[in-house]
C-alpha positions in Angstrom: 26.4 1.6 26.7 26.6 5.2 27.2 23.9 5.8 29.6 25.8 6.3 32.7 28.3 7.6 31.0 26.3 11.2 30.3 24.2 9.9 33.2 21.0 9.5 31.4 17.9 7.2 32.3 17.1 6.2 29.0 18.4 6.0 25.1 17.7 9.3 23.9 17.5 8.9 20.1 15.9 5.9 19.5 14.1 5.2 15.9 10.9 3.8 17.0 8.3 6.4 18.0 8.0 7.1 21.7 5.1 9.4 22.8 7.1 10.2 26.0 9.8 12.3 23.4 6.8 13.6 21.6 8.2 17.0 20.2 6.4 19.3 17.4 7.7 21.5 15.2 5.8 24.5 14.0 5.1 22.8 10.4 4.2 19.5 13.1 1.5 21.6 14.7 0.1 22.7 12.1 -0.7 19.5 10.5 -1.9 18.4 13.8 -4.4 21.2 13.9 -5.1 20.8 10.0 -5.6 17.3 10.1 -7.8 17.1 13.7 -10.0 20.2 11.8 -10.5 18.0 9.1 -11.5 15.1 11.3 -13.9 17.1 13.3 -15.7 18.5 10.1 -16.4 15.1 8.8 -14.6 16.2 5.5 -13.9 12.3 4.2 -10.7 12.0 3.2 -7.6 13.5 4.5 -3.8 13.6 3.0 -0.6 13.5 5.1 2.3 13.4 3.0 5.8 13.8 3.6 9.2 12.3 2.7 10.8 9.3 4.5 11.7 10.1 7.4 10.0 13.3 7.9 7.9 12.3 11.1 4.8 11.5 9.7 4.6 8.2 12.5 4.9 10.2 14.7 2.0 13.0 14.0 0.0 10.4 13.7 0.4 8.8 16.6 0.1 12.0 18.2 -3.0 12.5 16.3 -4.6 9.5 17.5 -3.7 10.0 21.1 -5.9 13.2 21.4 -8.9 11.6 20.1 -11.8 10.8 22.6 -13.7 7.8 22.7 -16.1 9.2 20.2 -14.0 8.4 17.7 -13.7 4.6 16.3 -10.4 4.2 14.9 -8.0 2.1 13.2 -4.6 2.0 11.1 -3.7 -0.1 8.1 -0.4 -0.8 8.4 0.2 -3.5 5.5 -1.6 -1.4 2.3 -0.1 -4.2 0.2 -2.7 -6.5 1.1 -5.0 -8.3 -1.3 -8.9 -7.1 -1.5 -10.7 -9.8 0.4 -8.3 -10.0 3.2 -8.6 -5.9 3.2 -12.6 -6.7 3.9 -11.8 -9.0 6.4 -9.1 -7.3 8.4 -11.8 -3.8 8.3 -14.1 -6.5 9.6 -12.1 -7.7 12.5 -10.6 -4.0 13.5 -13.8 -2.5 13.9 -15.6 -5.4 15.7 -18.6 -6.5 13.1 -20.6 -8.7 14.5 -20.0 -11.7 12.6 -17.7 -12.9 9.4 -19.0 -12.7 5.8 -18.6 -14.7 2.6 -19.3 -11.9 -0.3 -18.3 -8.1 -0.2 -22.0 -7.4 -0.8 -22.3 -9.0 2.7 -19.3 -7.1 4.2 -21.1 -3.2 3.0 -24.0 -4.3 4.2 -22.7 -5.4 7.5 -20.0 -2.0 7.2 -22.7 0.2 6.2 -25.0 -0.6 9.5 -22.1 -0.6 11.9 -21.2 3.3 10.5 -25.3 4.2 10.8 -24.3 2.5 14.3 -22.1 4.8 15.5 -23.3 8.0 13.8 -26.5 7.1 16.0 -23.9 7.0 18.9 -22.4 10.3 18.2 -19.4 8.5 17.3 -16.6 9.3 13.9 -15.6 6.2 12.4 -11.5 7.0 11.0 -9.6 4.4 8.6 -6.0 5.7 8.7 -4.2 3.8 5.6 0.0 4.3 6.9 2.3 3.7 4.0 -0.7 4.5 1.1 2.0 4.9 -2.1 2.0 1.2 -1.8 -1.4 1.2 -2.1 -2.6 -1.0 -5.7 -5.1 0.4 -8.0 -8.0 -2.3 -7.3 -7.3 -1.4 -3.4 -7.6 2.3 -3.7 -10.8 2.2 -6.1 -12.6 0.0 -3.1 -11.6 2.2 -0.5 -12.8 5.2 -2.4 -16.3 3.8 -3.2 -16.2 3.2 0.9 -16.7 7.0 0.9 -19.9 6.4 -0.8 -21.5 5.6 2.5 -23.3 8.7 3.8 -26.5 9.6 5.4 -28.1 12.7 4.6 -25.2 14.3 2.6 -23.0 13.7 6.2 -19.7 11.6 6.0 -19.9 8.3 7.7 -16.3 7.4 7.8 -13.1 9.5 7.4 -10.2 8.1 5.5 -7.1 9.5 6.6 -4.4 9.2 4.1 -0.8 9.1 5.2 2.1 8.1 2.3 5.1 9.6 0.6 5.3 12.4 -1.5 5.2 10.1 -4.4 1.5 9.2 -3.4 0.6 12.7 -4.9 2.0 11.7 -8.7 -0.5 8.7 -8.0 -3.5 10.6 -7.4 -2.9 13.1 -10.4 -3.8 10.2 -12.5 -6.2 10.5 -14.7 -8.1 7.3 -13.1 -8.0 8.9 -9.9 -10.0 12.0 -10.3 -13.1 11.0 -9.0 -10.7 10.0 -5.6 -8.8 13.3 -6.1 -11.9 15.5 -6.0 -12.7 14.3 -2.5 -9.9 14.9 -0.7 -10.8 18.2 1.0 -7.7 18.3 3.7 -4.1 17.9 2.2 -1.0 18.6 4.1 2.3 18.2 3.2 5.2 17.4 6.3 8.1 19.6 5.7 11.3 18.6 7.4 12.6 20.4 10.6 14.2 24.2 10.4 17.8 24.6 11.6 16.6 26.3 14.6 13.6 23.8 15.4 16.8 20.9 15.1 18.4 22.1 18.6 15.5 22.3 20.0 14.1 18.8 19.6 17.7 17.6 20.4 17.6 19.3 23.7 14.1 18.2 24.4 15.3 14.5 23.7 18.0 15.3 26.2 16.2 16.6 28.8 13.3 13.7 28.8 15.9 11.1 28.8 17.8 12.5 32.1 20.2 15.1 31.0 20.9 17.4 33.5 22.7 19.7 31.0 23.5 20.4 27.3 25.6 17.5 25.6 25.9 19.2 22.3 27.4 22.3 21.6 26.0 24.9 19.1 28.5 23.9 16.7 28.1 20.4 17.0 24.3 21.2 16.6 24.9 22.7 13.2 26.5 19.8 12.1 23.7 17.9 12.8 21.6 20.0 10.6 23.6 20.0 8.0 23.9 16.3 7.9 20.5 15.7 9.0 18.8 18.4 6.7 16.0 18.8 9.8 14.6 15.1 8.9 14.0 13.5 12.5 15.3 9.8 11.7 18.2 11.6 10.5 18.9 13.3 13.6 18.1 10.7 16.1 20.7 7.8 14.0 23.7 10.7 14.0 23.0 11.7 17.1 23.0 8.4 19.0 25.9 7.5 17.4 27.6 10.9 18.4 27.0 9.8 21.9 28.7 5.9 21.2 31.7 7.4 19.8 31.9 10.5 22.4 31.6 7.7 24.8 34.5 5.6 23.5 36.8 8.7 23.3 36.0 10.0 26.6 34.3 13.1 25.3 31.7 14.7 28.1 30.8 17.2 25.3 29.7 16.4 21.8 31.4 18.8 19.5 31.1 19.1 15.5 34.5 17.0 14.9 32.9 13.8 16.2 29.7 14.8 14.1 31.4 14.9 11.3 33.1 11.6 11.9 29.7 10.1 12.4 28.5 11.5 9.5 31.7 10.2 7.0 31.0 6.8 8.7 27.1 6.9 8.1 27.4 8.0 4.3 30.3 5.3 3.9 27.6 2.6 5.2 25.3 3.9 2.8 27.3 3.5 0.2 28.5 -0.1 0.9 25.5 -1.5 1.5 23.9 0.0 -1.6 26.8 -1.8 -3.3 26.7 -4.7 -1.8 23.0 -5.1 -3.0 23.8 -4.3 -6.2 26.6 -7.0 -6.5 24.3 -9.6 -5.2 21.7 -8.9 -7.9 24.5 -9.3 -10.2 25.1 -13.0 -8.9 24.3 -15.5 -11.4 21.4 -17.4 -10.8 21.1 -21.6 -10.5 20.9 -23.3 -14.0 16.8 -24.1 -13.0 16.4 -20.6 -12.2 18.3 -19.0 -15.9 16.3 -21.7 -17.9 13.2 -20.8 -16.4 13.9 -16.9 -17.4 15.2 -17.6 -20.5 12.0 -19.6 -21.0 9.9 -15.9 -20.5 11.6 -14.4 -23.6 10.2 -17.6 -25.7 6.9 -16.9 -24.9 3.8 -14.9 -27.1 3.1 -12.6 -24.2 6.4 -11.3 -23.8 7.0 -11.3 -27.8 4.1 -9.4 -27.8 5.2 -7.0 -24.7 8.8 -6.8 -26.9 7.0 -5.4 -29.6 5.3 -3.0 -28.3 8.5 -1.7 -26.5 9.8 -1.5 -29.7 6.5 0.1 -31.2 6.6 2.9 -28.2 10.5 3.8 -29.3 9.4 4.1 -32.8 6.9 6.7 -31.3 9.4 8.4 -29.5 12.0 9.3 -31.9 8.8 10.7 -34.1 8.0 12.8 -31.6 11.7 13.7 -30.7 11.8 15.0 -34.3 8.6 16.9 -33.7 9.7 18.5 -31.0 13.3 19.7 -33.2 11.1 20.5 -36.2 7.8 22.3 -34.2 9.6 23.4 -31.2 6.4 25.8 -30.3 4.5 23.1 -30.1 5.8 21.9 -26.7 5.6 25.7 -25.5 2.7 27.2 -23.7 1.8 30.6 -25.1 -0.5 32.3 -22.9 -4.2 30.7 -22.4 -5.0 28.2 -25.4 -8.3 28.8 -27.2 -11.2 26.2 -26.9 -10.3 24.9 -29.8 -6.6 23.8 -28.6 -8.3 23.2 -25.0 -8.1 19.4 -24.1 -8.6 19.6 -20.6 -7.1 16.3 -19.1 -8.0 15.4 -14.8 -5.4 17.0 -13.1 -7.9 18.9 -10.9 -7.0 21.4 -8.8 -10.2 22.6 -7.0 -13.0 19.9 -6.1 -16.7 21.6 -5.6 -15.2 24.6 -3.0 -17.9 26.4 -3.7 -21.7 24.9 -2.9 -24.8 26.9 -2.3 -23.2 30.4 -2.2 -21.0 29.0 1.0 -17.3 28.8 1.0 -15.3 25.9 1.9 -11.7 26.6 2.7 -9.2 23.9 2.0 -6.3 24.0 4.6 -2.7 24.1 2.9 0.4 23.7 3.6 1.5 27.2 4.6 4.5 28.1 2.6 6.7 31.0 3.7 5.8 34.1 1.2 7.5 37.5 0.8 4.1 39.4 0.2 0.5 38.0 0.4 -0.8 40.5 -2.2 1.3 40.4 -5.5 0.5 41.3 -9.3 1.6 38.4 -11.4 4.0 39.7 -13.5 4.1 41.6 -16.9 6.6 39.3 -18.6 4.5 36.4 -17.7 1.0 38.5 -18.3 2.6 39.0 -22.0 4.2 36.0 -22.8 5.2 33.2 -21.6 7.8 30.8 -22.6 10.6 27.7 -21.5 14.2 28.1 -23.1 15.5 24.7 -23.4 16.7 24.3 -26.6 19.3 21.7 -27.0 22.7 21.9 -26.7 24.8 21.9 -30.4 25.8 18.6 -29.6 22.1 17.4 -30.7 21.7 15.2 -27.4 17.9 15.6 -26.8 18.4 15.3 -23.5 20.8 18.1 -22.9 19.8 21.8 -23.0 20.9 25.2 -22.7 21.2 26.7 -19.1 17.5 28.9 -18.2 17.1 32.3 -17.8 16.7 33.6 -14.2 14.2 36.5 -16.1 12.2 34.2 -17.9 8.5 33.4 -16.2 7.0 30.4 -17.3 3.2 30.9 -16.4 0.7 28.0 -16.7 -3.3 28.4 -16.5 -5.9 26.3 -15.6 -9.1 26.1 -17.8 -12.6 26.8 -17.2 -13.2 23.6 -15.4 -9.9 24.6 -13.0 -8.0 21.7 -14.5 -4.6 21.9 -16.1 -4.9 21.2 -19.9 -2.7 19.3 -22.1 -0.2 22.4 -22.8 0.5 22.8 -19.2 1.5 19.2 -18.9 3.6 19.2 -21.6 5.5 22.4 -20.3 6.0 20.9 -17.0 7.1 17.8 -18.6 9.7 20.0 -20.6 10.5 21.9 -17.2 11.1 18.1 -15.7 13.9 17.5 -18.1 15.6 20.7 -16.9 15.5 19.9 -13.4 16.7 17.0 -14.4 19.7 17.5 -16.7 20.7 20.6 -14.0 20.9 19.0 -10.6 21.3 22.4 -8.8 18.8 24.7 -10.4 15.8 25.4 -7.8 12.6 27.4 -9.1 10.0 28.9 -7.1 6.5 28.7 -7.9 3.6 31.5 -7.3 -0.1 30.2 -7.2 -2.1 32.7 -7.9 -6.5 32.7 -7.9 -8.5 35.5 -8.7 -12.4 34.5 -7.6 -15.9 35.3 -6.1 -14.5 34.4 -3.0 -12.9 36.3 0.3 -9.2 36.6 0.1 -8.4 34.4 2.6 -10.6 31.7 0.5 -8.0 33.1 -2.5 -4.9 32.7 -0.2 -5.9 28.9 0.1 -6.4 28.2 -3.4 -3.4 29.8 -4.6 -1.2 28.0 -1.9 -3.0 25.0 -3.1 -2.6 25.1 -7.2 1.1 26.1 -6.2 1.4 23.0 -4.4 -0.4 20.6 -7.2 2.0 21.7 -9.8 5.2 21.3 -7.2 3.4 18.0 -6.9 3.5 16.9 -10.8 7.5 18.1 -10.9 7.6 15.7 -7.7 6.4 12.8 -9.0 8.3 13.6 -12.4 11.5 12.9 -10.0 12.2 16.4 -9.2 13.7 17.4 -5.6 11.1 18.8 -3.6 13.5 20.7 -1.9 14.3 22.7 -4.7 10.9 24.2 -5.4 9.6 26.7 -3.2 5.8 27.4 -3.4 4.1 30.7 -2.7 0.4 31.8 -2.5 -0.6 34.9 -3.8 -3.8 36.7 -4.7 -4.8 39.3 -7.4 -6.8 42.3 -6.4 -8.5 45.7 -7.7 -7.1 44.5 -11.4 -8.5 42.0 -14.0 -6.0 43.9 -16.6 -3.8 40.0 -16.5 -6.6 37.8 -16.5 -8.2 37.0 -20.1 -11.0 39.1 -20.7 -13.5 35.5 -21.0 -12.4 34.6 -17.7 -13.3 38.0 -15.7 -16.4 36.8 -14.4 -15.3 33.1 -13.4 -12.8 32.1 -11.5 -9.3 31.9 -12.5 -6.8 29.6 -11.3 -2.4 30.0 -12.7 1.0 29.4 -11.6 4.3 31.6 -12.1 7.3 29.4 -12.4 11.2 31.4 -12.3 14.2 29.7 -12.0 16.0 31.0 -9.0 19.5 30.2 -9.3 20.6 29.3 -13.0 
């Protein structure tokens, strides 16, 4: 429609991914070089998230497209599948030899074709697209896939690439044993301000533009509908260009982006309304007797009860929580005895045989790469969220921009049950005050070189944004930092000077 128009050759801000407008970002490259790192080192499995929209299609194609043909590759696209037909579509996508009846028969085809091509000089990558839809059955059988090594070397890499919710999934408890072999974990951050105009000029330029369609203002505008997010900026921008072409605009300026952007958001809204008026339609007479019949049954009796059971349970322990308000609190580091270390790991065997293994992180802007974790926290540590006078559980008093809330990890570099219950409490808070953003220091004090420190910290900072994340909490409004402690044990518990010690900071930033 507009091609000619702006004389252009070709739609510059289409959806689908295009290698010919391939354009990284900083963040972009980094994960590139993370992730290829990761892949080279025959590290197992790799994690790539990033919310919708963020590019993470893209990086992986970009990814794949560098890799030689000594590596044997392919992409799950549809991670809802059903077990067998996950067998048989590995089967098909990496050429076995012939078909197979049992899974026994489908490992021991597997496990010769990946002795095969380890032979050969050859990597074997499984990229799994989309893996928050992955079920629990599906992600224990890829997991014991891992288990196929030759002398303590990696036979196949399993690349990880799903949204940021994936990370809630594997803090569960059932996933440790999956958690604690993921050695490479990056998370795709969107697009800075400045990093915006650039990719839109790039986009530009590939697609024919002889000159600058948008102007700096317009380009801000952009961004601040966009928020950096690629899809974002490619669907407002194309439809900058339809309606500068209908008003005979030869220069995009920020008036028509904020007309696009009204129109977008009013889309939005209708068709999110529209869905939830047909849900509201009432069903065929077949189809209300048929769920009125599921009520009448004894499994869903027995599911009713149980509801009923669990909101029993929860007003006890709302009444708990009024009565034994400490309790819920984490005072400085519990003793053994209060110690029930539960599987959120945070560091999986980093350290074997005197070598150190560095885990590349997400690099998070930091003020100061050497910090002392502070005295308030060092001293005490505490969450004010007491409720409101209007005795609504759910409501609570504003925080206090000077109180640290600082969480450790035991012996075993696991957060314990009083961690988890003061993030839980911190989840409410985010919660019930949309615009409060914290900031959380990781901080790791070990045997190890203060890069290998650096790394960790980053990491347990990241692990805990994580938790909040999959709690429901904005991942833009926590900002992680990695610190280190040196020349000073005089904040680390006196039984933990000789191991290593692994805590988060947590400070509101704007209450």
């Amino acid at each position: 429609m507009y091609l000619s128009y702006y004389q252009l050759t070709r739609k510059p801000f289409q959806i689908t991914a295009d290698p010919n407008f391939l354009w990284l970002g900083d963040k972009h490259k980094e994960a590139l070089a993370v992730l290829r790192y990761g892949l080279m080192d025959n590290m197992g499995f790799l994690l790539l998230t990033g919310d919708v929209g963020t590019g993470k299609t893209t990086l992986i194609n970009a990814l794949v497209n560098t890799l030689g043909e000594e590596i044997i590759v392919t992409t799950l696209l549809d991670p809802g599948i059903e077990k067998d037909d996950f067998f048989s579509y590995l089967g098909k996508a990496f050429q076995l030899p012939h078909a197979f009846s049992s899974k026994r028969e489908f490992v021991h085809n597997f496990t010769d074709f990946l002795n095969r091509a380890h032979g050969e000089r050859k990597k074997v990558l499984l990229i799994i697209d989309e893996s928050q839809q992955l079920s629990q059955e599906l992600l224990e059988e890829i997991r014991l896939l891992s288990n196929i090594e030759k002398q303590s070397t990696k036979l196949i890499n399993i690349f990880f690439v799903g949204q940021i919710e994936f990370n809630s999934i594997i803090l569960e408890p059932k996933n440790r044993a999956l958690r604690q072999r993921i050695s490479v974990n990056y998370d795709l951050q969107p697009l800075s301000a400045k990093e915006t105009g650039k990719y839109i000029h790039h986009r530009l330029k590939v697609a024919g533009a002889s000159k600058s369609l948008f102007n700096s203002a317009a380009i801000r505008e952009v961004y601040r509908f966009s928020k950096g997010y690629p899809r974002l900026t490619n669907i407002i921008c194309d439809r900058a260009l339809v309606t500068g072409f209908i008003g005979e605009s030869k220069k995009i300026g920020p008036k028509i982006i904020k007309e696009c952007a009204k129109e977008l958001k009013l889309q939005n809204q209708k068709s999110r309304h529209k869905k939830e008026k047909s849900q509201d339609k009432t069903a065929p007479l077949a189809d209300r007797q048929k769920y009125s019949s599921r009520f009448r049954s004894p499994l869903i009796e027995k599911v009713l009860y149980t509801i009923l059971a669990l909101l029993i349970a929860t007003w006890v322990a709302i009444a708990v929580y009024y009565y034994y308000p400490q309790y819920f609190l984490f005072h400085g580091k519990p003793t053994l005895q209060e110690t029930n270390p539960t599987s959120l790991s945070v560091e999986s065997d980093l350290i074997e045989s005197g070598e150190q293994t560095i885990i590349p992180e997400k690099l998070e802007p930091t003020k100061a790469t050497q910090e002392q974790p502070s005295e308030m926290a060092a001293s005490e540590s505490y969450l004010d969220i007491q409720p409101d006078s209007n005795d609504n559980p759910k409501q609570f008093n504003m925080p206090d921009q000077h109180v640290v809330i600082r969480i450790e990890f035991d012996s075993n570099n696991e957060l314990n049950m009083n961690g988890i219950e003061t993030l839980d409490n911190l989840s409410s808070v985010l919660h019930n005050h949309p615009h409060l953003e914290i900031a959380i220091k990781g901080y790791s004090k070990s045997r190890g070189s203060n890069r290998y420190n650096k790394k960790m910290s980053e990491f347990t900072a990241n692990i805990v944004k994580g938790y909040l994340v999959g709690k429901g909490a904005s991942p833009h409004r926590i900002e992680t930092m990695g610190m280190w402690v040196i020349d000073s044990d005089s904040n680390i518990p006196t039984t933990e000077t000789q191991k290593n010690v692994q805590w988060v900071e947590i400070q509101f930033k704007n209450p």
